[in-house]
Each structure stands twice: as C-alpha cells, then as structure tokens.
C-alpha positions in Angstrom: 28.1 -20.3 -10.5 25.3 -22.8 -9.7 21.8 -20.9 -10.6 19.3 -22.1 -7.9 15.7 -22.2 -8.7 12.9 -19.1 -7.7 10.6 -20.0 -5.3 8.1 -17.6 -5.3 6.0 -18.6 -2.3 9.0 -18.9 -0.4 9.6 -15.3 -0.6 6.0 -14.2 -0.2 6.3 -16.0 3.1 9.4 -14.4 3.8 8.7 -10.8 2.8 5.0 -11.2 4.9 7.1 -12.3 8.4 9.9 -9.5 7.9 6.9 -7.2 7.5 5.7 -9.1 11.1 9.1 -8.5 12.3 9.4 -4.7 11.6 6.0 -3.9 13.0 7.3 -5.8 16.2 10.2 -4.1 16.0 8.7 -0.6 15.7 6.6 -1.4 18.6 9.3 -2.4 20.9 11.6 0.7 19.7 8.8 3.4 20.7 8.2 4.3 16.8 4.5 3.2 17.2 2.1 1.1 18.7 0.9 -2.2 17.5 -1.8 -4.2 19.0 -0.8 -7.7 19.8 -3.3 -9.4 17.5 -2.1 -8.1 14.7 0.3 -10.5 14.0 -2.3 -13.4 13.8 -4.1 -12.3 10.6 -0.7 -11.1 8.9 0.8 -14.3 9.7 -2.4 -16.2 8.6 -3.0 -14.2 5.6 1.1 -14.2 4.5 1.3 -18.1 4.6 -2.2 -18.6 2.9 -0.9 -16.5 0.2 2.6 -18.0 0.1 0.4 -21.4 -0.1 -1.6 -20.0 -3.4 1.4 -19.2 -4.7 3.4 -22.0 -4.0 0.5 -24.0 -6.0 0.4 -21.8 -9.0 4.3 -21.9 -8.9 4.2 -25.8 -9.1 1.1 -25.9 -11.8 3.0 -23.7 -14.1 6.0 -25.6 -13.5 4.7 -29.0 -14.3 2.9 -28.1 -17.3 5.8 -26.3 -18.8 7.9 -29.4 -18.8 11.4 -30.3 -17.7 13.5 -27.0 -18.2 17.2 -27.5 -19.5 19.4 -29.3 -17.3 22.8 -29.2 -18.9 25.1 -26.1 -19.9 25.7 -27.8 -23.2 24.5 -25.5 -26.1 21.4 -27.1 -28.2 21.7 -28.2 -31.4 20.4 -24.9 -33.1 24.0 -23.1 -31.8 27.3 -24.2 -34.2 29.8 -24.7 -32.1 
C-alpha cells in the first residue's frame, strides 16, 4: 500500500469547515439556533490557522531534509 504524506493544515482546514457544516446543520434541523455571522469568523479563523500550520508544516519539513524514498532496507539492516 502506497503511504501518502500528512498534511496537517489540510486537516485543520477540514476539521474547522465540518465544524461550519454541523453548526449549519443543527441550525437547519431545529437542534439550535445559529446566527448567520457566525460562520465568517470560523471560516476566517479555520483557514488562517490551517495557513500557520501549513507554514510550520513546510519549515519543519524542509529543514529536516529529504525523508526516505525507497522501500529498500539501509545499509545498517543484513539482509
């Protein structure tokens, strides 16, 4: 199986617009009320934060170095 890479401001985005969704979605269903502005500071605030992220992510990242890119053991395994 092919491993994909984490993204972690791609799910801080993510998880901060389901959150956008269910409030939405409470609202419609009669579970509670929820003023129509909300959603524009949420939304704001989620992607600034996913942005951060995203940033810190890629700093990390490049200072680390390339990571392994084959599945061939290194040379401190015998094989």
């Amino acid at each position: 199986m092919l491993r994909h890479e984490l993204q972690p401001g791609k799910l801080v985005a993510g998880t901060v617009l389901t959150l956008v969704g269910v409030l939405y979605a409470g609202d419609a269903g009669g579970a509670w009320e929820t003023p129509w502005f909300v959603a524009l500071p949420l939304v704001t605030g989620g992607l600034f934060l996913a942005g951060a992220v995203a940033f810190l992510t890629g700093r990390i990242r490049r200072r680390r170095g390339p990571g392994r890119t084959t599945d061939e053991p290194g040379p401190d395994i015998a094989a």
